[in-house]
N, C-alpha and C positions, 0 to 999 in steps of 0.2 A: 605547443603541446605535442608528444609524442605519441601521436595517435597511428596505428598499424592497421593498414590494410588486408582483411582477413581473404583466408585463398578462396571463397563463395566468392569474395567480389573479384580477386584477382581472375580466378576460372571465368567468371562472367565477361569480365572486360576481353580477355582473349579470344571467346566465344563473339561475341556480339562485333568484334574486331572482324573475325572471319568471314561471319554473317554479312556483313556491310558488304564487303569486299565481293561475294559472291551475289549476293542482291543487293545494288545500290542506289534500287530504285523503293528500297524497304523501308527505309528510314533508320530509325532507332530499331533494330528487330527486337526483340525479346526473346533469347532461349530458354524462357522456364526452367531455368536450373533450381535442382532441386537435389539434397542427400541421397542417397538409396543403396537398399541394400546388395544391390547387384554387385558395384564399383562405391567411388567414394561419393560420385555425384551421376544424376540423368540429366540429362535437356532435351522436353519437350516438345521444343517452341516449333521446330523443323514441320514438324506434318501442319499446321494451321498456316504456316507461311509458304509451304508449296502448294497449298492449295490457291492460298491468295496467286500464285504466279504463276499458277498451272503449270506446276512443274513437279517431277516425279519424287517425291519425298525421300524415297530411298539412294537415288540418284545426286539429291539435295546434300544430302547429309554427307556422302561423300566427299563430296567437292567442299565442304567444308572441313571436314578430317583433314584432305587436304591445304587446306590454308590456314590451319590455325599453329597458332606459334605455341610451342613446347616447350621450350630452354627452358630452363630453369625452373620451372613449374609442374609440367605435366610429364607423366609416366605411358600416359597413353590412352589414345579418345578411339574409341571404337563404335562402330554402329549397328544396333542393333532394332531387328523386328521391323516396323517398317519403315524406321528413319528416327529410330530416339539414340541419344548419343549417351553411351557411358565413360564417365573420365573417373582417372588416374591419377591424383598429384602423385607426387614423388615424396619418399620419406625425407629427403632432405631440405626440402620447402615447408614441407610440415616443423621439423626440430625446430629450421628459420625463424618460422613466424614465432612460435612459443618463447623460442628466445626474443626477437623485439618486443613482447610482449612482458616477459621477464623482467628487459634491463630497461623499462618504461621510469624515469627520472621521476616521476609522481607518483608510481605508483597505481595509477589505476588499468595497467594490464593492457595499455595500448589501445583502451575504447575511447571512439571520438566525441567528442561531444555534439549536439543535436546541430545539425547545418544554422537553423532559423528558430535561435531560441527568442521565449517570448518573456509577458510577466504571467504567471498565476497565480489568484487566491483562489484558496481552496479550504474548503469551510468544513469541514472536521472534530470529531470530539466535544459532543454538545449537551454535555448534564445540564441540569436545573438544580439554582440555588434551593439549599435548607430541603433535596434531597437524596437520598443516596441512591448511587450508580449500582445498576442489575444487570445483567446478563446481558440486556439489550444494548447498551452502553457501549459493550465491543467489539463490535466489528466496524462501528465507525471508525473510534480510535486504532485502530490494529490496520486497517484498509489504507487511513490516511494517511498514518505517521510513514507506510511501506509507498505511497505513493510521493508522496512528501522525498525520501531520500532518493527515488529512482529519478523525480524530475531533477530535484537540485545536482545530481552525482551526473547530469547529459547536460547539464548547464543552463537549465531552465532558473528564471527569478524568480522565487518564491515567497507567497507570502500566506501565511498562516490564518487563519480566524477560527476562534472557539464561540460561536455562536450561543454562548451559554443562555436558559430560560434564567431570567432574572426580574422580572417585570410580569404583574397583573392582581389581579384583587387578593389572591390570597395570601398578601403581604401587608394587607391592612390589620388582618387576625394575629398574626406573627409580631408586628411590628407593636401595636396596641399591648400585647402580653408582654413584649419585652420591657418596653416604655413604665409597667406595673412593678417588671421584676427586673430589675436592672440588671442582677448578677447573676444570671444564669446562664451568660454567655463568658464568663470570666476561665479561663483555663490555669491550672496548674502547675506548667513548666514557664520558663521564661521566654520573652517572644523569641528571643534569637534562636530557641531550638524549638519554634514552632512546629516547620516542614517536617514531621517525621512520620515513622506507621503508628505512632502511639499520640501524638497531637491528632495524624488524622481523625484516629479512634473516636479521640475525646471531640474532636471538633464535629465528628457526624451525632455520636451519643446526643449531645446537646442541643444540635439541633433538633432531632429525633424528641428529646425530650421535652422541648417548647412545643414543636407541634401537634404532638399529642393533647398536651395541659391545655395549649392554646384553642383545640380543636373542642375538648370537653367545654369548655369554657364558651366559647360559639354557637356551641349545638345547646346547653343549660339554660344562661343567661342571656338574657333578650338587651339589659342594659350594657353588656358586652360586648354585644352584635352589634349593638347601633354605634357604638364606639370604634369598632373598628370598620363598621364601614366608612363611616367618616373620616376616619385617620387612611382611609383609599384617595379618598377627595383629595387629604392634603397633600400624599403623597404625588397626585396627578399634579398638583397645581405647583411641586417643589417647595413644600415648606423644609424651612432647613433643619429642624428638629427630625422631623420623618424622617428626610431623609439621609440624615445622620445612621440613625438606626439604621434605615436599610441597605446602608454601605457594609455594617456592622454583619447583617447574617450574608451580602455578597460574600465578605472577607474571610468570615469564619466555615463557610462554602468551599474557597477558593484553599484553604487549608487542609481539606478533607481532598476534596481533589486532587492536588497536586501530592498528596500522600499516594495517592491510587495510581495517578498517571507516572509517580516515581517507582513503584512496586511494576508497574508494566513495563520500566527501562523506556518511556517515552520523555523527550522534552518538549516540557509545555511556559512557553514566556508569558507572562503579564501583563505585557503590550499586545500581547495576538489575541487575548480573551477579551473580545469586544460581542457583550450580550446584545440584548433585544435592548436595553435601554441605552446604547449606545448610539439608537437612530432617532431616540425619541425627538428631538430638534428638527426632525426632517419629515416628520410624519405629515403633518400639517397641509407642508408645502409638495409633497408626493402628490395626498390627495389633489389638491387647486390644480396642479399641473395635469394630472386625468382626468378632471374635470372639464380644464378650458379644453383640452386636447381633441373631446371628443370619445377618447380611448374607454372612460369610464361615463356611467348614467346613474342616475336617480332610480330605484326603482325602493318602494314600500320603502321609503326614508332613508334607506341605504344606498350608499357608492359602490357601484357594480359593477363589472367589464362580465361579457357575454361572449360565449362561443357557439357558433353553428355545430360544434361537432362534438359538442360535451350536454347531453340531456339528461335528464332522470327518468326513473322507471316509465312517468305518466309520458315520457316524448318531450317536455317544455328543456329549456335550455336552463341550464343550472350554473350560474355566478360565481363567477370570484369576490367575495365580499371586501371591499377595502376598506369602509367603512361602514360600521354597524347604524342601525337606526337610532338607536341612543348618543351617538357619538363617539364611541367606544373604537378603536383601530384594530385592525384583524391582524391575523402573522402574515398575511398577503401586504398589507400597510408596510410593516417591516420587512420583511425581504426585498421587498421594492424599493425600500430608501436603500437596503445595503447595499442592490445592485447600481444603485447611483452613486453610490459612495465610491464600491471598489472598481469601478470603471472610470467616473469620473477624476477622482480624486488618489486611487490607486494605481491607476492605470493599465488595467487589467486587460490583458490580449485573450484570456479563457479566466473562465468560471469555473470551479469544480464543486459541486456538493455532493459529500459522502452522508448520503439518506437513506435511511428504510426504503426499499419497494414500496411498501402503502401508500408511500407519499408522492408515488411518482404524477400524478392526476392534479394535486394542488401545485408543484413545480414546472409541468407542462403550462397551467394555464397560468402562471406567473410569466414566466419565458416567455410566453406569445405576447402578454401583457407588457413587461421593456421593451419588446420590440416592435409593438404598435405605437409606445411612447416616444421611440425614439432612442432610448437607452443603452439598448443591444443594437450596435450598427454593424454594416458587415463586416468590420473586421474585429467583433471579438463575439467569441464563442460560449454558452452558456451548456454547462451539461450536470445532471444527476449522474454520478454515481453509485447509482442502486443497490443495496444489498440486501440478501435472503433474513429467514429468521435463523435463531439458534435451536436448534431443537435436542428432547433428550434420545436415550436410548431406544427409545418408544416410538419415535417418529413426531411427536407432537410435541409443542411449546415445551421449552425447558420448565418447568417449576421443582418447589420443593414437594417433599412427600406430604408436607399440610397444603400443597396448591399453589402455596405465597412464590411469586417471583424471587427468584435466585440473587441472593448481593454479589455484585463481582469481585467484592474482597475475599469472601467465603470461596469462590469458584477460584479465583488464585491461590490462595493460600492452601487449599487442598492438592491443584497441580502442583504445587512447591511439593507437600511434603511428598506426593507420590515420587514425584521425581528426585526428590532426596534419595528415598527409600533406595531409586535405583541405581545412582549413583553411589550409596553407602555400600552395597550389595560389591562391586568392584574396586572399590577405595583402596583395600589391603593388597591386592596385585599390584596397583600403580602404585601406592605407597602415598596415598592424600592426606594431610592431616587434618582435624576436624574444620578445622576454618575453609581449609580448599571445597570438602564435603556440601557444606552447607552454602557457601561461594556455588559453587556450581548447578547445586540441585535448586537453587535457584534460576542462574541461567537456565540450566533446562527445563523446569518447569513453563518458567514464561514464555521459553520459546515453542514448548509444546503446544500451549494457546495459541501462541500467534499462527506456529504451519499450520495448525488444523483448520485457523479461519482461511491464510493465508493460499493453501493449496488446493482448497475449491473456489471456485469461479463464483465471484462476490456475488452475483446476481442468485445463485442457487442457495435452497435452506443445507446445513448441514448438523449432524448429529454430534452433542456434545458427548466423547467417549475418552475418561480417560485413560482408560486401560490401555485402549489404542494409541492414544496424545504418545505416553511415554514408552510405548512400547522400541524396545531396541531394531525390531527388523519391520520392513515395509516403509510405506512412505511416509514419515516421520520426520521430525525436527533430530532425536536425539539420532537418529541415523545416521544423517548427516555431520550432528556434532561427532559419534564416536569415529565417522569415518576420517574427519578434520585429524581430532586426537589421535587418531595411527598413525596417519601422515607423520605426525608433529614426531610421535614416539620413532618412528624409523629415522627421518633425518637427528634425534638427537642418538640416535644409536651408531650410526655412521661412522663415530670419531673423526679419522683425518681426512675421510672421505667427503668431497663435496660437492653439493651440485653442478654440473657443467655440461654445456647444451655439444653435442656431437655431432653434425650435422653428417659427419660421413659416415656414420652407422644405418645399416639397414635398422628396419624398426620391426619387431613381431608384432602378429592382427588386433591383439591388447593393445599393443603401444600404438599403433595407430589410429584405433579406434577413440583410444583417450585422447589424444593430441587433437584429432579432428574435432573432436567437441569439445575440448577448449577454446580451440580458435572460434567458435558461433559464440564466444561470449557475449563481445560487444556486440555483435549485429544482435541478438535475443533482450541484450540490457536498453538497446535504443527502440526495439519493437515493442518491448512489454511498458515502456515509459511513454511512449506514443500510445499506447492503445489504453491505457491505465491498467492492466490487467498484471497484477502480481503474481497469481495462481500459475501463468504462463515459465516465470523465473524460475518459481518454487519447483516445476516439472521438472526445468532444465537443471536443478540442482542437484534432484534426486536421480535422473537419468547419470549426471555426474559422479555421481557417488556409486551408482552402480557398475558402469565404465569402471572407475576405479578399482573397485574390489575384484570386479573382474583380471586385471592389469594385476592385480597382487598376489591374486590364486595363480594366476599363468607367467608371471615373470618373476622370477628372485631378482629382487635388490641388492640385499648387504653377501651374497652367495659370492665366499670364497672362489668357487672354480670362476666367475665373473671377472673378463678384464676387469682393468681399472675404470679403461672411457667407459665400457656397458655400467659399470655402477655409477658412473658421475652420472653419466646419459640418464639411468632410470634413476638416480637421486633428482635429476634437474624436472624429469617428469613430475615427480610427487611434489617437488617443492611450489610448480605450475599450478598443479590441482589445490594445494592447500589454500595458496594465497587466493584463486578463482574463490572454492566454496568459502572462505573467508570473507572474502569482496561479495559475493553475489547475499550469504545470508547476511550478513552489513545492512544491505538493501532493504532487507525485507525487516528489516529493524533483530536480528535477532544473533545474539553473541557466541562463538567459539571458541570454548575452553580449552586451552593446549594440553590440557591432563585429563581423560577422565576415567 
């Protein structure tokens, strides 16, 4: 793989070369090399390391000016203040790298892949059957699917799970209704064109429409009630009739879903939707094994694991329930067989679960609970991925104006059309025909959602604003896309002219401003996939995007009075930028339209 060494690392290894050389009694030095705005980069390792050798910092830094090697790299290391060094590369190590970066054979811009890649599942996008998905619904899916392409795209093994709600009493009600009315689960279209936004429709309608009836029916009828709780019994115990049926509303679930997860530009497999009833074989034998272990106790007829450090108001220490006193299994029951599953049987080197905050309390004392068991051993890591709520313009919980939680189909389909709107609004300059219009004001719609969960920091609540979402200037999705689509428009404007990297051209402060942050590609794509944190990407993207336009107000491209090489030179620049915010929003799950 054609992976390019960016000039951070190259300037570091030069530096720390010198370092050595001058203190060899240092070890590994560290220059804290760092961007800035003084020069291209500062290192401020120098003052903590003369201190260690008692030696005059300012003096230090010198002798390293001195020793570090230049060629081909550096323009020039000067020292400043009381021993911080400011460097210099050279425009033509800069063009350099952007071309191996360029003429990378894959395709992926010269980033390496992760030194010590592992396996992860990573547990993501988790409706519940026979109901429909709200607002809260997206920032797992939006967080994951974006974390999902950043491990896979550094070469991490990935593995998916849609930990869907599929399983518990309220399925005796449902299932008992259907069992009466057999056909009210029958759909309209033929199966083959199930998956659509108009199967989903009908496939949530209908559910919608049993639980209601079913629900009247519950709360009326007392000989109804007994009926379906009993039809719970059978369902626990696997009678095959029951559970016929309740494959039936999983199915007709898994239709409406995957409508929604299609309308979000996310893919969702078949095989990765392994719900709560997919552990149920293990529940069993989880408990016995906390039991013999030690790990879990008896307390008031339930199986329990206790923490010192988790009480309630009154001071006593508050349980993880594994088992209820009825016999009943808790979601601590389940999550514990999964984490046996995808460790044992997956072979899982990290855990990920993209969860609400609220739940960080039952995750923590799960986690501690594997790895009293044995489960989580030290070499594989178990982490929440916590995120905020959505909130409205208000500050408080998204709802509708009657208070009702918000359906995420209604909250897309409104991004869509706004984002039409504003794409309809420029159509006739680019020359879009209706199909492009509606093609795209889609892409931007959705992509509108995903930046705006995407470019705050998951752990934080953020404000649903759509005005904002599609707004053309600031830090936005379509920003980025319209600054994609200019790119795309100048190089088709070009004619015979074509990109081609110049290395003997001086570069103006635009063009090396842009150049140098393309090169932080990879090292930004390996940190933000290390750390999970997409919000980080998202920054670097729109920092890009503004480099860019900066680079377009201050340099003319396609300008007549421009040699030739200056236009290839800044054609090969833009065609850098596009492919990067190309690749980088790729990542973040979210598509750019070459027209808009």
């Amino acid at each position: 793989m054609a992976s390019v060494t960016s000039l951070t690392a190259s300037v570091h290894q030069r530096l720390t070369a010198a370092l050595s050389a001058v203190l060899p009694d240092a070890g590994s030095a560290d220059p804290l090399l760092r961007r800035s705005d003084r020069a291209d980069y500062q290192a401020n390792g120098i003052l903590a390391l003369a201190k260690k050798a008692k030696a005059n910092p300012r003096e230090l830094a010198e002798r390293v000016v001195d020793g570090v090697e230049q060629q081909g790299l550096l323009a020039g290391v000067e020292v400043s203040g009381p021993g911080f060094l400011n460097i210099t590369v050279t425009d033509e190590a800069i063009t350099r790298n952007l071309a191996a970066r360029a003429a990378d054979p894959e395709g992926r811009l010269g980033v390496p892949l992760a030194e010590h890649p592992g396996t992860t599942v990573i547990d993501y996008a988790q409706p519940n059957v026979a109901k429909e998905m709200h607002v809260g619904h997206l920032r797992s899916a939006v967080i994951g699917d974006a974390v999902v392409r950043l491990l896979e795209f550094t070469g991490e093994s990935v593995v998916r799970r849609h930990h869907i709600g599929d399983w518990g009493t309220q399925f005796g009600m449902l299932i008992q209704y259907l069992l009466e009315h057999p056909h009210e689960l029958d759909h309209r279209e033929s199966a083959e064109d199930r998956v659509t936004e108009a199967s989903g429709a009908e496939a949530m309608s209908n559910l919608n429409r049993i639980y209601k009836a079913s629900r009247v029916l519950f709360d009326s009828d007392e000989e109804f009630k007994a009926r379906a709780r009993r039809r719970v019994v059978d369902l626990q115990a696997g009678d095959p009739e029951t559970l016929a049926l309740w494959q039936r509303f999983v199915d007709e679930s898994k239709i409406y879903f995957y409508s929604v997860f299609e309308k979000l530009d996310m893919e969702i497999h078949d095989e990765d939707v392994v719900g709560e009833s997919g552990y149920n074989d293990m529940l069993t034998e989880t408990c016995r094994l906390l039991e013999e272990s030690g790990v879990a106790v008896r307390s008031d007829g339930a199986l329990c694991v206790f923490f010192d450090d988790v009480l309630g108001p009154d001071g006593k220490q508050v349980p993880l329930i594994v088992r209820k006193s009825d016999g009943g299994f808790g979601y601590a029951a389940t999550d514990l067989s999964a984490i046996r599953d995808r460790v044992q049987n997956l072979k899982a080197s990290t855990l990920l679960y993209v969860v609400d905050a609220r739940q960080a309390l039952h995750f923590k004392m799960v986690f501690e609970t594997a790895r009293r068991a044995g489960w989580l051993g030290d070499g594989v890591t178990a982490r929440q991925l916590a995120f905020g709520t959505v909130l409205g313009k208000d500050g408080k919980p998204f709802k509708t104006r009657e208070g009702e939680t918000v359906r995420l189909v209604d909250l897309l389909d409104e991004a869509i059309d706004r984002a039409t709107g504003v794409v309809r609004e420029k159509a006739e300059k680019v020359g879009l025909s209706e199909q492009e219009i509606v093609e795209n004001g889609r892409h931007v719609g959705i992509g509108a959602v995903k930046y705006a969960d995407l470019s705050t920091s998951a752990v934080r609540d953020y404000k649903f604003d759509l005005d904002q979402m599609v707004s053309l200037h600031g830090d936005t999705s379509v920003y980025l896309q319209y600054a994609f689509a200019r790119i795309q428009s100048i190089l088709r404007k070009a004619g015979e002219a074509r990109p081609v990297a110049h290395p003997e051209l001086a570069l103006a402060p635009a063009e090396r401003a842009l150049g140098l942050h393309l090169d932080q590609f990879g090292e930004t794509v390996n940190e933000v996939a290390a750390s999970y944190e997409p919000h980080k990407l998202a920054a670097y993207l729109y920092q890009l995007a503004s480099l860019y336009t900066s680079f377009y107000d201050q340099c003319q491209v396609l300008s007549t009075e421009n040699a030739p090489e200056l236009v290839e030179n800044r054609l090969f620049l833009c065609s850098v930028a596009a492919a990067t915010l190309r690749q980088g929003m790729s990542l973040l799950g979210i598509r750019t339209p070459e027209r808009l």
